[in-house]
C-alpha positions as CSV (number, residue, x, y, z in Angstrom):
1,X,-73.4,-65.6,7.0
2,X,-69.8,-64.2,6.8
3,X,-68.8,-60.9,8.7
4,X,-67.0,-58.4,7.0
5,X,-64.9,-55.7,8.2
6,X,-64.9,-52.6,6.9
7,X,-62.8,-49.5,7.1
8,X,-64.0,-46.0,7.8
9,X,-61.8,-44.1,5.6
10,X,-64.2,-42.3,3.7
11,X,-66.5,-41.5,6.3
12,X,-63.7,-40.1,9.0
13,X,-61.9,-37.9,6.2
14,X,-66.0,-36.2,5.6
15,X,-65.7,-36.0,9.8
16,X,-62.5,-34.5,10.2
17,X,-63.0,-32.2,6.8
18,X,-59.3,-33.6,5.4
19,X,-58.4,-35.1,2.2
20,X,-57.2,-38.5,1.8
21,X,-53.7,-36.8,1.2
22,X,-53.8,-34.8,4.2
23,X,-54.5,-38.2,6.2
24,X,-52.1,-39.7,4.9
25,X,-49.3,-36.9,5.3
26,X,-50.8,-36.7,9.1
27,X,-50.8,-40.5,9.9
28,X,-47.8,-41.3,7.9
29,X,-49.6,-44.6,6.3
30,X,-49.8,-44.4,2.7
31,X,-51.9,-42.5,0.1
32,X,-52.0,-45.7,-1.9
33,X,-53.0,-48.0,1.1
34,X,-55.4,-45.6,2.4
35,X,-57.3,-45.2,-1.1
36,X,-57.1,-49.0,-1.1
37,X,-58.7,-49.5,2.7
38,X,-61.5,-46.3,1.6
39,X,-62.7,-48.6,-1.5
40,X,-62.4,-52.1,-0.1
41,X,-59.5,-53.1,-2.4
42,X,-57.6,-55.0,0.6
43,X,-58.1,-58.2,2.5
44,X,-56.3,-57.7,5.0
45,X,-55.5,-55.0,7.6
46,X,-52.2,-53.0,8.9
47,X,-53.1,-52.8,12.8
48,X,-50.3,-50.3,13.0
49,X,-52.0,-48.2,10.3
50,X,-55.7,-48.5,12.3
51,X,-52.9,-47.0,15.6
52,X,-51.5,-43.8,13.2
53,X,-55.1,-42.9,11.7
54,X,-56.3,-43.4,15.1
55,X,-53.4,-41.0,16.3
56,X,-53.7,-38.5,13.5
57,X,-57.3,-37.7,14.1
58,X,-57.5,-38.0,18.0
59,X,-59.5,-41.2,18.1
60,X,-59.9,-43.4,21.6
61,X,-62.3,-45.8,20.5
62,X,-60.6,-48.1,17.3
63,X,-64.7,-48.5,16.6
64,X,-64.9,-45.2,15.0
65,X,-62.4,-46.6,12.3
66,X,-63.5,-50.3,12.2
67,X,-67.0,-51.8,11.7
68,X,-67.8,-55.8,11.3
69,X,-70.9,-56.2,9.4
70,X,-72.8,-59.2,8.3
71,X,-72.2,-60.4,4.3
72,X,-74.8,-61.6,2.9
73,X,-73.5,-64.4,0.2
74,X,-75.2,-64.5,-3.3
């Protein structure tokens, strides 16, 4: 089994009550990069990006942003 890591994007804009807009106007990462890490549309990660999101929205632990789960292969 592979491990997958998956962005929180979604789920912390619902938390914080903000738009993807408003995160990215707060973090200064993005719209377009943000929408892309909220749907899974990028293989690879910006960790300076995971630091301003992390900033913008007052977050100590990085594993309120990040998850690694298991994926399962067909």
């Amino acid at each position: 089994m592979a491990k997958k890591v998956i962005v929180n994007i979604s789920r912390l804009t619902r938390q914080h009550n903000i738009s993807l807009r408003e995160l990215s106007r707060l973090s200064d990462v993005r719209h377009a990069a943000l929408s892309e890490l909220a749907n899974g549309k990028r293989s690879s990660i910006n960790f300076s990006h995971i630091e301003k999101i992390a900033d913008a929205l007052g977050i100590s632990d990085i594993r309120e942003i990040i998850d690694l789960v298991e994926e399962f292969e067909e």
